[in-house]
PDB file of N, CA, C and O in Angstrom:
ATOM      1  N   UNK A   1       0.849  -1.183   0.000  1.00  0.00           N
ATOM      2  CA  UNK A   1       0.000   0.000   0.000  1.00  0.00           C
ATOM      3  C   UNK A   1       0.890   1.241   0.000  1.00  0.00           C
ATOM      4  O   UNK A   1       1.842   1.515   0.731  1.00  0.00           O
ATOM      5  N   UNK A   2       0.472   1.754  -0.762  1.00  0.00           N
ATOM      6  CA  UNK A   2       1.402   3.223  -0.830  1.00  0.00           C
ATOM      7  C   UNK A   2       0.690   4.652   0.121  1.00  0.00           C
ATOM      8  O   UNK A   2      -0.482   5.006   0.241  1.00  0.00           O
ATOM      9  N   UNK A   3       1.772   5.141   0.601  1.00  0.00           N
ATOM     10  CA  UNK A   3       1.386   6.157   1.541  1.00  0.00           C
ATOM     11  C   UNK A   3       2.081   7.230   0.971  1.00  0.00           C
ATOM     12  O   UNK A   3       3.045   7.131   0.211  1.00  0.00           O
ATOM     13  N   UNK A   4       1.323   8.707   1.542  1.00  0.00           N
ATOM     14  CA  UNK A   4       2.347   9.670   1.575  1.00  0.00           C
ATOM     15  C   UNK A   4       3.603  10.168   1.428  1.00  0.00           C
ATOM     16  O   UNK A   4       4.200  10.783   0.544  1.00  0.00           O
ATOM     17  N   UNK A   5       3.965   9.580   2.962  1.00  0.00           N
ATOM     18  CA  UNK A   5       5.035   8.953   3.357  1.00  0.00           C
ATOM     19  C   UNK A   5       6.229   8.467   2.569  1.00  0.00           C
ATOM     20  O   UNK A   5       7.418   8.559   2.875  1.00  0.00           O
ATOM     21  N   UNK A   6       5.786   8.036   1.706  1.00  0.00           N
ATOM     22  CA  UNK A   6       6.907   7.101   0.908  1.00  0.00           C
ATOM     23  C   UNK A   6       7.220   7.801  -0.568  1.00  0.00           C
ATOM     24  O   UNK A   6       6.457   8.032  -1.506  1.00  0.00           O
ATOM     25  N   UNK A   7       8.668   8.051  -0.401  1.00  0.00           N
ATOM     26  CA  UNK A   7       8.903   8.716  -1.879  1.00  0.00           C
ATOM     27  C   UNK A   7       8.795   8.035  -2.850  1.00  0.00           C
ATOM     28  O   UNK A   7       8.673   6.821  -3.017  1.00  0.00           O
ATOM     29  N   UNK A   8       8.868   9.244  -3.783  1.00  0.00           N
ATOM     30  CA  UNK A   8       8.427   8.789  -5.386  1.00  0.00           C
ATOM     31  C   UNK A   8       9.612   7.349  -5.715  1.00  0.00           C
ATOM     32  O   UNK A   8       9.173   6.317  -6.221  1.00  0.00           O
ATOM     33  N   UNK A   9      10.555   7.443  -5.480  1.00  0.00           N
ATOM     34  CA  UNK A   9      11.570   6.775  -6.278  1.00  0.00           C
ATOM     35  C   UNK A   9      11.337   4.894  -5.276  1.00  0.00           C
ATOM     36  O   UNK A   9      11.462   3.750  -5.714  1.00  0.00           O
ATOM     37  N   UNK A  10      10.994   5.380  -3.954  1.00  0.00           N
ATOM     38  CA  UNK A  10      10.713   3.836  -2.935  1.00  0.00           C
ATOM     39  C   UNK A  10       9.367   3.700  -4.095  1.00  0.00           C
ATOM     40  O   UNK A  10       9.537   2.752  -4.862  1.00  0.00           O
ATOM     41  N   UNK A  11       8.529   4.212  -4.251  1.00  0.00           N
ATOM     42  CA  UNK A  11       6.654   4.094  -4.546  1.00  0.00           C
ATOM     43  C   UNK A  11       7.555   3.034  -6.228  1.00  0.00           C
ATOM     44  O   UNK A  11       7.483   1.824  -6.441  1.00  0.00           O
ATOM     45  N   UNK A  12       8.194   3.971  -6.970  1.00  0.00           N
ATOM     46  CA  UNK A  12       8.377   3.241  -8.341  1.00  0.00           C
ATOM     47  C   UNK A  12       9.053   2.277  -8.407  1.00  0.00           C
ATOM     48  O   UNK A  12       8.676   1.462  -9.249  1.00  0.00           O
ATOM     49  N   UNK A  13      10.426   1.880  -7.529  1.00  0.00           N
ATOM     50  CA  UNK A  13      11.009   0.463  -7.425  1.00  0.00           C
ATOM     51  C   UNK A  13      10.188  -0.804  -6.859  1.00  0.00           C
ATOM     52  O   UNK A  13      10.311  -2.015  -7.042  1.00  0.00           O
ATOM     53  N   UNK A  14       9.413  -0.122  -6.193  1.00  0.00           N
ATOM     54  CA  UNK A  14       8.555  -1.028  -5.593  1.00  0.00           C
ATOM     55  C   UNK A  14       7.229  -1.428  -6.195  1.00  0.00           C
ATOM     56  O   UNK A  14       6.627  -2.491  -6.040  1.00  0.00           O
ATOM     57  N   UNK A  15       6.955  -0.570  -6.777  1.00  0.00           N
ATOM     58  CA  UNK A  15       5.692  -0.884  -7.719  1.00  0.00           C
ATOM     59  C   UNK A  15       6.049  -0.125  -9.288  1.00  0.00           C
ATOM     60  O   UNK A  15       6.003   1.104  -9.341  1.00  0.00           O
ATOM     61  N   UNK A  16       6.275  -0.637 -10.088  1.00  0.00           N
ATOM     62  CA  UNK A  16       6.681   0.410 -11.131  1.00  0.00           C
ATOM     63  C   UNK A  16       5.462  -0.271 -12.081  1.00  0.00           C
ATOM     64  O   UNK A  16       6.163  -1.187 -12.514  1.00  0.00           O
ATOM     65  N   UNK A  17       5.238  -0.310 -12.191  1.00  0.00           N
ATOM     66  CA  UNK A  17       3.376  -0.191 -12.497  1.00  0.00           C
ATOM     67  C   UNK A  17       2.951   0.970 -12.287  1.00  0.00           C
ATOM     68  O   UNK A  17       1.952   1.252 -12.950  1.00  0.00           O
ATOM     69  N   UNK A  18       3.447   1.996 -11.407  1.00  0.00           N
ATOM     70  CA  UNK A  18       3.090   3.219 -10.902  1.00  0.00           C
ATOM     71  C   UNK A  18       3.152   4.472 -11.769  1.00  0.00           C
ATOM     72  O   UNK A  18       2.566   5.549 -11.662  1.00  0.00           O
ATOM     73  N   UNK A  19       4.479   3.787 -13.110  1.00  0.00           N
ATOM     74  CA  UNK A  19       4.796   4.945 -13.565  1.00  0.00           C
ATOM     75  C   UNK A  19       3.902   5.528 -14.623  1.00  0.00           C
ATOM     76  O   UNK A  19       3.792   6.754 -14.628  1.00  0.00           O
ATOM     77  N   UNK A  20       3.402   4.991 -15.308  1.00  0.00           N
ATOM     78  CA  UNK A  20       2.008   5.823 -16.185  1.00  0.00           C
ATOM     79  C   UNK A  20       1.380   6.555 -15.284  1.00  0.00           C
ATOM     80  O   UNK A  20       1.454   7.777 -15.414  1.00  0.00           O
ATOM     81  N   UNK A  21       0.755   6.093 -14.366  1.00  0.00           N
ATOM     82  CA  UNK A  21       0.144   7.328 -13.136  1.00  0.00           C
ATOM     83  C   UNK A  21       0.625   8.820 -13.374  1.00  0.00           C
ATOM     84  O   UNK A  21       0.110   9.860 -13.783  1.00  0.00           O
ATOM     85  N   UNK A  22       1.993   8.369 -12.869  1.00  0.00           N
ATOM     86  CA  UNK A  22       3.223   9.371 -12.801  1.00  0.00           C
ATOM     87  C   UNK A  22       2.817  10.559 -14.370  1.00  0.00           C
ATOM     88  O   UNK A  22       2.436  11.693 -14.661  1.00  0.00           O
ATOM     89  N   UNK A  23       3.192   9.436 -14.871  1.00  0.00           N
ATOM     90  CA  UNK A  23       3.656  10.417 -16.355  1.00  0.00           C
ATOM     91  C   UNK A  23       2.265  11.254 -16.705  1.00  0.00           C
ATOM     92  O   UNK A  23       2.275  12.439 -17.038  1.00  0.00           O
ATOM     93  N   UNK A  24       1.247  10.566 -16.596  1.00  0.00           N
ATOM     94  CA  UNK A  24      -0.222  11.487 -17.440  1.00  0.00           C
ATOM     95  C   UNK A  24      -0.564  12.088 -16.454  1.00  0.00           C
ATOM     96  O   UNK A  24      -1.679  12.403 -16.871  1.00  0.00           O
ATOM     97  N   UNK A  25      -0.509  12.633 -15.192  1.00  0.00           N
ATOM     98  CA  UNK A  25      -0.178  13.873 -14.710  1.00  0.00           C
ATOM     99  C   UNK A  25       0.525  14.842 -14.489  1.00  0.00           C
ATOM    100  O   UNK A  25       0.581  15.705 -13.613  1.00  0.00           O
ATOM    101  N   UNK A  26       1.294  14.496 -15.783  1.00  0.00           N
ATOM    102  CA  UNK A  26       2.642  15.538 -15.986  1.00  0.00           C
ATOM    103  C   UNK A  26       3.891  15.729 -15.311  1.00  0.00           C
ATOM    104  O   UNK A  26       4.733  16.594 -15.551  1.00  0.00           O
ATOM    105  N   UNK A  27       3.932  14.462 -14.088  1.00  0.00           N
ATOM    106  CA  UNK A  27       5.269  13.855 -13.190  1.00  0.00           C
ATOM    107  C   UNK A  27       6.274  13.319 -14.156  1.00  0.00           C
ATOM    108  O   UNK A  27       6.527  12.122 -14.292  1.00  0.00           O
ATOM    109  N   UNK A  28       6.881  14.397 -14.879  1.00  0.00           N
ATOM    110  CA  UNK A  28       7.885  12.993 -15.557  1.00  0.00           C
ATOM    111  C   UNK A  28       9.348  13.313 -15.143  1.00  0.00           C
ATOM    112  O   UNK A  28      10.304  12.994 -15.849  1.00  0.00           O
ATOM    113  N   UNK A  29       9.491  14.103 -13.698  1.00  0.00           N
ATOM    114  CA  UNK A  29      11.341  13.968 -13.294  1.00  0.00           C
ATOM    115  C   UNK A  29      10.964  12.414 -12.610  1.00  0.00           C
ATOM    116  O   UNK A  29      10.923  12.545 -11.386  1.00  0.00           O
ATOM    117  N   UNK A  30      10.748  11.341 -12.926  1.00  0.00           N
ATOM    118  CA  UNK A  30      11.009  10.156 -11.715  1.00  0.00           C
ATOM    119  C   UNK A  30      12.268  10.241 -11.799  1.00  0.00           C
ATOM    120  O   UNK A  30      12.602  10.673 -10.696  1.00  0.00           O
ATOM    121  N   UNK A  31      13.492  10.052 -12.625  1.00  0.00           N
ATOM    122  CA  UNK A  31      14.962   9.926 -12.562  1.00  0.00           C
ATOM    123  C   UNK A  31      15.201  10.850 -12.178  1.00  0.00           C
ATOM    124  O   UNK A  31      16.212  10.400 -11.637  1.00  0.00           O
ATOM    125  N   UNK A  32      15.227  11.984 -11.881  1.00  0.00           N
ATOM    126  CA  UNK A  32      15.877  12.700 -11.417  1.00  0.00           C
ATOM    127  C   UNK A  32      15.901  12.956  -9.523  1.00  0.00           C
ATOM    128  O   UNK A  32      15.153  12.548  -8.635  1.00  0.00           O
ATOM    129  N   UNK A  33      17.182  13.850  -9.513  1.00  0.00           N
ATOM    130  CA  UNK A  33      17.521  13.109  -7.739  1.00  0.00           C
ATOM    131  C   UNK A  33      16.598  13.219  -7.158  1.00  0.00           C
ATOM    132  O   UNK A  33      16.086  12.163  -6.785  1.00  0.00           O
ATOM    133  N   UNK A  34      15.927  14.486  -6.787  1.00  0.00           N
ATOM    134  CA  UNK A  34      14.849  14.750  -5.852  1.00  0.00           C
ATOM    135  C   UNK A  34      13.927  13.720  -5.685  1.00  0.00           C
ATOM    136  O   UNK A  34      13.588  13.605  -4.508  1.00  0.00           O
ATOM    137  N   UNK A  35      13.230  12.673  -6.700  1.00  0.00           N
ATOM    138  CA  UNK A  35      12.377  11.709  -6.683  1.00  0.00           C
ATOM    139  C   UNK A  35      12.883  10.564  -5.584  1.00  0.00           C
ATOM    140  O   UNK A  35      12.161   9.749  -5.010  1.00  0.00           O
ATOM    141  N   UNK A  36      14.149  10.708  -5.467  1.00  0.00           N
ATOM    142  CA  UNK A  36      14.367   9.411  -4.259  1.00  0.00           C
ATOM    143  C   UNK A  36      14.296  10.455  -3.126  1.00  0.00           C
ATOM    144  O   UNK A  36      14.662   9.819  -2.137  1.00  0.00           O
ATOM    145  N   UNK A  37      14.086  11.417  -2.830  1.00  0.00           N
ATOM    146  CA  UNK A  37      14.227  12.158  -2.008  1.00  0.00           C
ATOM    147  C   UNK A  37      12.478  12.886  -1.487  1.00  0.00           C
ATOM    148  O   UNK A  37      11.974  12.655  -0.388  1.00  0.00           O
ATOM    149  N   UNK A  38      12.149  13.322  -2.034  1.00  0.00           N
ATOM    150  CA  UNK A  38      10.714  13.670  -2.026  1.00  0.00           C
ATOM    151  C   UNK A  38       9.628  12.536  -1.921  1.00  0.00           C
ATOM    152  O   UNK A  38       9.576  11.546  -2.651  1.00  0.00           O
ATOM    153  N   UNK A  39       8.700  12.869  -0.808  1.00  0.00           N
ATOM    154  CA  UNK A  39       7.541  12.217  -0.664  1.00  0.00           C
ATOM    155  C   UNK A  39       6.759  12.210  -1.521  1.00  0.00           C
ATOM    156  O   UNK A  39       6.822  13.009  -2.455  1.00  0.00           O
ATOM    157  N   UNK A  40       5.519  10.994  -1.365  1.00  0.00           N
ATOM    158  CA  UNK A  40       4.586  11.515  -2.429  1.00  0.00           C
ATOM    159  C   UNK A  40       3.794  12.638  -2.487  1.00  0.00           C
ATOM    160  O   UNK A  40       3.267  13.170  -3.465  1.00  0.00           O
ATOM    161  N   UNK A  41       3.761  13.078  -0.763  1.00  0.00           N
ATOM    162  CA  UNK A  41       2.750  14.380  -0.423  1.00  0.00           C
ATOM    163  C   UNK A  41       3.500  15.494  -1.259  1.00  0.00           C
ATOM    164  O   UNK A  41       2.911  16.176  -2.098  1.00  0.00           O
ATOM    165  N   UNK A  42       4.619  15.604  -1.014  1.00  0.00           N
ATOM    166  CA  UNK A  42       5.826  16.864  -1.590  1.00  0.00           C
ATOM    167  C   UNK A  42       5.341  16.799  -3.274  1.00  0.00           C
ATOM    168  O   UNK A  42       4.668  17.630  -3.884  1.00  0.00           O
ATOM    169  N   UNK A  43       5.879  15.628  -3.731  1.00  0.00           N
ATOM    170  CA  UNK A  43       5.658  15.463  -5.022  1.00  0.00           C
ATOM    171  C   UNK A  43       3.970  16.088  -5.689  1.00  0.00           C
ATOM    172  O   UNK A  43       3.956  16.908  -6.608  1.00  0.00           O
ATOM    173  N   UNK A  44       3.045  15.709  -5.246  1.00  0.00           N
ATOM    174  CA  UNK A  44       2.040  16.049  -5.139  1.00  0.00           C
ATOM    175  C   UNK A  44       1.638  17.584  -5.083  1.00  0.00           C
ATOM    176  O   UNK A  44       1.022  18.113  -6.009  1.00  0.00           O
ATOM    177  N   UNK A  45       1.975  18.176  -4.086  1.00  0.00           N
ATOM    178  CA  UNK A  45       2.352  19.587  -3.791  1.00  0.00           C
ATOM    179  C   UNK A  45       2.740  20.580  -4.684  1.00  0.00           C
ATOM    180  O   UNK A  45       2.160  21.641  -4.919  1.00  0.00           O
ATOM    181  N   UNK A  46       3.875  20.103  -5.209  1.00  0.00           N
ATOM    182  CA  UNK A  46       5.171  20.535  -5.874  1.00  0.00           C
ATOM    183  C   UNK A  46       4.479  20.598  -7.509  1.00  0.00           C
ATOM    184  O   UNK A  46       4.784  21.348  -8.436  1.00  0.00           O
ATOM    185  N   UNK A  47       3.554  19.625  -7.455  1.00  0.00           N
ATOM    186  CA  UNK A  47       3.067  19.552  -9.446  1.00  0.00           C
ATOM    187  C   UNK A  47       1.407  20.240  -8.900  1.00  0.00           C
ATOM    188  O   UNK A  47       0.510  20.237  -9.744  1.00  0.00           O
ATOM    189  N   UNK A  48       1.206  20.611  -7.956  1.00  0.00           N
ATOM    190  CA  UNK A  48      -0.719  21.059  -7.572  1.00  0.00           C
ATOM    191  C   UNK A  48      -1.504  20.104  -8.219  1.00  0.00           C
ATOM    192  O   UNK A  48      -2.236  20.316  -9.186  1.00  0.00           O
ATOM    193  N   UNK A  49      -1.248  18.611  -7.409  1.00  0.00           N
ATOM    194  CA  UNK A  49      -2.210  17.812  -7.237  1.00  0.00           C
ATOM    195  C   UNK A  49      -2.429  17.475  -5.879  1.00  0.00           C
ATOM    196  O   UNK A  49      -1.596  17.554  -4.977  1.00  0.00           O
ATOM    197  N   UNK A  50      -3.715  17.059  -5.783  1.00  0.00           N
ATOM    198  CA  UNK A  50      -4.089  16.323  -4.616  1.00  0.00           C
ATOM    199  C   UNK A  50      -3.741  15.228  -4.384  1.00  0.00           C
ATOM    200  O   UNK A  50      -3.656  14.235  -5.107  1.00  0.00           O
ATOM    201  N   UNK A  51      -3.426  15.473  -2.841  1.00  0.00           N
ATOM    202  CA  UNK A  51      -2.574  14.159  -2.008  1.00  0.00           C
ATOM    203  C   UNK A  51      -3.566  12.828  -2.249  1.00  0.00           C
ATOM    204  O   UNK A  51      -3.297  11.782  -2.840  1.00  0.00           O
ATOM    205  N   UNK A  52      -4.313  13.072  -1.849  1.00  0.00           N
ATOM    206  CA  UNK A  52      -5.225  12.071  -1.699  1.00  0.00           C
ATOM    207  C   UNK A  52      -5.574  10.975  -3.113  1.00  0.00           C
ATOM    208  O   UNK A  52      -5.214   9.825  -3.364  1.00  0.00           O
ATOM    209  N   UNK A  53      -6.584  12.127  -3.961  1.00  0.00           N
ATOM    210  CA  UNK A  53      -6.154  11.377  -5.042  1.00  0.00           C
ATOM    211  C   UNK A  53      -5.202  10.762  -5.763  1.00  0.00           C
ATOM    212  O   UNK A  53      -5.450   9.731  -6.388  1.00  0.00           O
ATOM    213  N   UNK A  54      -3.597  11.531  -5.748  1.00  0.00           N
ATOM    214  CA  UNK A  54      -2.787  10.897  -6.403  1.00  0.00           C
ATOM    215  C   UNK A  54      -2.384   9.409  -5.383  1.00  0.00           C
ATOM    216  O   UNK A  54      -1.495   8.632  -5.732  1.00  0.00           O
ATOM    217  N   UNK A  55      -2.846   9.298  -4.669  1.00  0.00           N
ATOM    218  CA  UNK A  55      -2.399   8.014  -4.007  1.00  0.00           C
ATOM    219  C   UNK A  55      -3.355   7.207  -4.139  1.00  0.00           C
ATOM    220  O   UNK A  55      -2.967   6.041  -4.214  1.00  0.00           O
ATOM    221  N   UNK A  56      -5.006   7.416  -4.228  1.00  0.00           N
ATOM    222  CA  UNK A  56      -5.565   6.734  -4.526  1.00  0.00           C
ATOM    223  C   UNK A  56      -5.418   6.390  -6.162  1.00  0.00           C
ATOM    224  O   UNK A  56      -5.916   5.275  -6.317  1.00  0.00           O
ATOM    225  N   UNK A  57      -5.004   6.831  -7.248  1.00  0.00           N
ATOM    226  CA  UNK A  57      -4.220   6.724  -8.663  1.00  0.00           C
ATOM    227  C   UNK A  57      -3.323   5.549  -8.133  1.00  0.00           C
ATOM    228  O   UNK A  57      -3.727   4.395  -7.986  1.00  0.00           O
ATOM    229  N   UNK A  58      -2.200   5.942  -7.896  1.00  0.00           N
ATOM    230  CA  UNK A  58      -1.651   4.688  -7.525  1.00  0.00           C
ATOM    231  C   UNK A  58      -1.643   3.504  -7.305  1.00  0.00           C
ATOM    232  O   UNK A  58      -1.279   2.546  -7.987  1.00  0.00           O
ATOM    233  N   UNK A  59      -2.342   3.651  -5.662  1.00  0.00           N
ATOM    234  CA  UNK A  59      -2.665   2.465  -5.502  1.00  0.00           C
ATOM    235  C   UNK A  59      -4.281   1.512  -6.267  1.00  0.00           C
ATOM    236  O   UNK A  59      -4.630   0.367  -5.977  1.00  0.00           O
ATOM    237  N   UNK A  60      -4.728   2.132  -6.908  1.00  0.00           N
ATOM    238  CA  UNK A  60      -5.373   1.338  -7.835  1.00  0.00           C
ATOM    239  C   UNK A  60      -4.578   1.371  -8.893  1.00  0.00           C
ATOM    240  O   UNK A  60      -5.008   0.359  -9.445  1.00  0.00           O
ATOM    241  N   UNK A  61      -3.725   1.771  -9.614  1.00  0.00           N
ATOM    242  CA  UNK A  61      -2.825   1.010 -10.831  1.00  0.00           C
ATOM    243  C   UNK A  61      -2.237  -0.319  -9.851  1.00  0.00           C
ATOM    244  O   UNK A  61      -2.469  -1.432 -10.323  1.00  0.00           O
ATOM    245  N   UNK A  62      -1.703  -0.283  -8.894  1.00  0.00           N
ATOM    246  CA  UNK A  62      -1.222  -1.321  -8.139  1.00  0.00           C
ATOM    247  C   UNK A  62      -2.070  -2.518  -7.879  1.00  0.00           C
ATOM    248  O   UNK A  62      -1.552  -3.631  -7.784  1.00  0.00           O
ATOM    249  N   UNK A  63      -3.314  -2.339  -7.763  1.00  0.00           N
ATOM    250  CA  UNK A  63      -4.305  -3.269  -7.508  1.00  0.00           C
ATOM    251  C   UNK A  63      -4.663  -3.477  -8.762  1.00  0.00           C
ATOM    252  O   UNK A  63      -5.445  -4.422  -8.662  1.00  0.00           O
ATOM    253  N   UNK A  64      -4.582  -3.165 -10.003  1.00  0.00           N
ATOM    254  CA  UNK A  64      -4.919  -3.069 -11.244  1.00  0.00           C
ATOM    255  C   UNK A  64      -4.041  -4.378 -11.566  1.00  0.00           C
ATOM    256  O   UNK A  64      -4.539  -5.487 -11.760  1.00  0.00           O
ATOM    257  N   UNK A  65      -2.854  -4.131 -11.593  1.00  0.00           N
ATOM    258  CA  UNK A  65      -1.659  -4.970 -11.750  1.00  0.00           C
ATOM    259  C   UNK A  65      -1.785  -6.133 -11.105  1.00  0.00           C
ATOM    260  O   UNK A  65      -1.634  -7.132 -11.809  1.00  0.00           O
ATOM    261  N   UNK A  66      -2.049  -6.319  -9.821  1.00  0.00           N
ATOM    262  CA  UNK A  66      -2.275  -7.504  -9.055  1.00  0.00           C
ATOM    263  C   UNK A  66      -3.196  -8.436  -9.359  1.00  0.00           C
ATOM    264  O   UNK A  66      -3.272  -9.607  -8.986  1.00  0.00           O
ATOM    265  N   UNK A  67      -4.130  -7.588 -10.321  1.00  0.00           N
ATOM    266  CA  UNK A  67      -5.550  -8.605 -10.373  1.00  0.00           C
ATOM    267  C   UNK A  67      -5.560  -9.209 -12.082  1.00  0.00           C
ATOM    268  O   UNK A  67      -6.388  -9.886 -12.691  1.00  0.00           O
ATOM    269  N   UNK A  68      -4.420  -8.693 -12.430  1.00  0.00           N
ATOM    270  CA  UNK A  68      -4.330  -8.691 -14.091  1.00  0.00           C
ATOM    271  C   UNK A  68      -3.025  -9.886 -14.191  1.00  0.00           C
ATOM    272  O   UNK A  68      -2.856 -10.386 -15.303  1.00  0.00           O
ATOM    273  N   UNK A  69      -2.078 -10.357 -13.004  1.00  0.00           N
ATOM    274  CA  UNK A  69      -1.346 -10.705 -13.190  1.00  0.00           C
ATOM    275  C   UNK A  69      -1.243 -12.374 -12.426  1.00  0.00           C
ATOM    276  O   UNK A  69      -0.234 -13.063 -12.581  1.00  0.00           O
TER     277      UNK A  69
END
């Protein structure tokens, strides 16, 4: 389950299923440093999206993946 809490770069090694999420809301530094460094709340913040939703994005691509695989 992905939280806040957990930066972009932990959220994509760990689930990289995640990264379309990422990209079609216009997130596309994942490589770059700050992403291992920044939360998802920050990340979120930082592009003026909502916390909430972008984690609920997530974690349904994640559950998307799980049920497809």
């Amino acid at each position: 389950m992905i939280t806040k809490d957990m930066t972009v770069g932990q959220v994509l090694r760990l689930y990289p299923q995640t990264v379309q999420v990422f990209l079609e809301l216009g997130m596309h530094c994942l490589g770059c440093p700050s992403s291992t460094m920044e939360s998802i709340e920050g990340a979120a913040i930082t592009h003026g999206r909502n916390v909430g939703a972008l984690i609920e994005q997530l974690n349904n691509a994640v559950d998307t993946a799980a049920k497809t695989n």
